[in-house]
C-alpha angles and dihedrals in degrees: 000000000000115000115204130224126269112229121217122237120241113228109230115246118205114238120267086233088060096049097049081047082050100050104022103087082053100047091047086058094044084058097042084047090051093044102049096017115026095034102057097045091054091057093047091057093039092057092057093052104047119098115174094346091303129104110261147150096228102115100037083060092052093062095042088056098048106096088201084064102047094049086055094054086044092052091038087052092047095052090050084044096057096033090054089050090049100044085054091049085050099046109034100071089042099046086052092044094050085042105040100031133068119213156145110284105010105127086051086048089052089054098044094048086066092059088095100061085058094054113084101239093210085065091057080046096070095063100042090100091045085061101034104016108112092267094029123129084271094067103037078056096054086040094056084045086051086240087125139013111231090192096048088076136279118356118209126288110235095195098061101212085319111297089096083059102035089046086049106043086049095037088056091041104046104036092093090074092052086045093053090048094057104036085054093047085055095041086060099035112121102235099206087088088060093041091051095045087057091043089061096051098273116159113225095247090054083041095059096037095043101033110011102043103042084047090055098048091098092065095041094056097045090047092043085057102054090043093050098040080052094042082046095055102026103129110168095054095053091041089057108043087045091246084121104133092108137114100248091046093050090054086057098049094042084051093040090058087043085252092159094167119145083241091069085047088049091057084041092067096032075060093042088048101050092053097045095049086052100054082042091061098041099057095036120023103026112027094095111215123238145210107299089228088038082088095035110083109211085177143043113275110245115252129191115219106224121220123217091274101046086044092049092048090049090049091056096050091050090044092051087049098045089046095051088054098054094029095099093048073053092065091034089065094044082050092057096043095044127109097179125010110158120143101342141098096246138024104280085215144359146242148188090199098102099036081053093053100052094052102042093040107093095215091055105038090047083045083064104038079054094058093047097050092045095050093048094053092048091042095053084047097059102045091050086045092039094048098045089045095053090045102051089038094048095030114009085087081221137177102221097035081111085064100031085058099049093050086050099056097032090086085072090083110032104095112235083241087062106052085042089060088051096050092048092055091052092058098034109129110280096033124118095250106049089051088058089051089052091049089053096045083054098049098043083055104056 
């Protein structure tokens, strides 16, 4: 009997063609990421470590070792640190309310909680002293109510040589990002843990401290870091309420002048380094993990059904909010519109001079066509590179979407300073690409 031999299947092998269709898109996004990303980052952190044309840490310690330095990185720590606490105490009862309650109004609520993020906190910035300074609107109130007495000497200053202001223009700026964390952390909560701590006797308020609050830690964490690395490396609102003796706001003073000294680069990776560590920190070492079913709802979330007066009075709490955040571009508008404003709590008349002038002078209203187009620009980018990025990291099954997705969200915490020092430094005189630039400019000429 002749047995006859087995032949062994060949396992299919996609086409190399398929593979480079399959990668390429990624691979295009890893290399504009590297060239206008990774590149000049690299660049900002290599400038502060050269001496001489030789790798050193001369000038890093440099900056370790000012204490004018220092004092700037401890004042910039302690306004991200407040900011972050008072963004939480903002946004945790309305959160709950807009999660845990149903009532008239809420989906428009959810929508108009998120105005402040629209509004450019720096503006609001510019009539902060015009509501707390020591004859701001604050005080001429206390004065009419015989609190104070404005002609006794000089009233408080509200603004306390400018943190109170600053705490309270980005607090009021940045707590919608806090507020969507922990709504969506809610939002995704499995009730059944609240439902069995209340089964076994325990009171809301254990419930909230022992079960609620630890379950929504991962939210917390991920929306506190975003609110203090923004707090760290703002640079227009402490400029404008005078609280500028911070790192970010230094860099931008030392490029601003052209001071492009291995010193300023030093302080630019100090900066880099203390907001990495700190994502870091908070998406590794202290973002606690939770239960895997605490974030898959089996059951229905509770929700409390809130009568005319309880929706009146939650109403109230999101519109005194809301009006305190929009309250300085408020003033900033006043301000624009006023003829005369000296000493009361309104503009004693009105006028369309200055809004004339910033339209019919050229310099401003190409200022302003400026803004819009690059905005624009910026903003079509990141919705194609958004969009492709979310598609090949969710559904491109690819190798490297692990690495794809940290380079997207690292940005998160690379201050903007940062990134513009980089870039400075790429296009400093001598380097590669300023000479192509040049190259361009002559050719273009002849």
């Amino acid at each position: 009997m002749t047995t006859l031999p087995i032949e062994t299947p060949i396992k299919s092998r996609k086409p190399i063609l398929a593979v480079v269709l399959k990668y390429l898109p990624a691979l295009l996004l890893l290399g504009f990421l590297s060239l206008f990303f990774l590149y000049p980052l690299f660049l900002s952190i290599k400038t502060g470590f050269v001496l001489e044309n030789k790798w050193s840490l001369y000038w890093f310690g440099r900056v370790l070792t000012d204490p004018n330095l220092m004092g700037q990185f401890g004042n910039g720590l302690l306004v991200a640190g407040v900011t972050t606490l008072v963004c939480f105490i903002i946004s945790m009862p309305l959160a709950l309310l807009a999660t845990r309650c149903e009532f008239a109004g809420r989906s428009l609520i959810n929508v108009l909680v998120l105005l402040p993020l629209i509004l450019p906190p720096f503006v609001g910035a510019l009539s902060i002293r015009r509501f707390l300074g020591q004859f701001g609107l604050f005080n001429l109130l206390l004065d009419k109510l015989g609190i104070i007495d404005l002609s006794a000497g000089l009233p408080p200053d509200w603004l306390s040589g400018g943190f109170t202001g600053l705490v309270i223009i980005q607090s009021l700026h940045l707590f919608p990002i806090m507020y969507l964390n922990i709504a969506t952390a809610l939002a995704n909560l499995n009730p059944s843990y609240t439902q069995a701590a209340r089964n076994l006797g325990a009171g809301p308020w254990t419930t909230f401290f022992k079960i609620t609050l630890p379950l929504l830690r991962p939210g917390l964490f991920a929306g506190g870091t975003i609110v203090f690395v923004w707090a760290f490396t703002d640079i227009g609102t402490p400029l404008m309420v005078g609280y500028d003796n911070m790192p970010a706001v230094s860099i931008f003073r030392d490029l601003v002048r052209a001071n492009f000294s291995p010193k300023t680069y030093g302080v630019t990776s100090l900066l880099l380094l203390v907001s990495v560590l700190l994502y870091y920190l908070s998406k590794t070492v202290f973002r606690p993990s939770v239960p895997d079913d605490a974030v898959k709802a089996s059951v229905s979330s509770e929700t409390v059904r809130l009568k005319t007066p309880a929706t009146v009075a939650v109403w109230l709490l999101f519109g005194s909010v809301m009006f305190l955040a929009v309250l300085p571009h408020i003033g900033v508008i006043l301000t624009a519109f006023s003829d005369s404003w000296i000493d009361t709590m309104l503009p004693q008349s009105y006028t369309l001079r200055h809004m004339k002038y910033v339209i019919t002078r050229p310099e401003t209203f190409q200022s302003i066509i400026n803004s819009l187009k690059y905005a624009g620009i910026s903003t079509l980018v990141d919705i194609v590179l958004g969009s492709v990025a979310a598609w090949l990291i969710v559904r491109g099954r690819i190798k490297i979407a692990s690495l794809l997705d940290g380079l997207m969200m690292m940005p998160l915490a690379v201050p903007g300073i940062i990134l513009a020092a980089g870039f400075i430094a790429l296009t400093a005189p001598g380097t590669a690409l300023e000479a192509i630039g040049r190259c361009a400019i002559l050719s273009g000429s002849l």
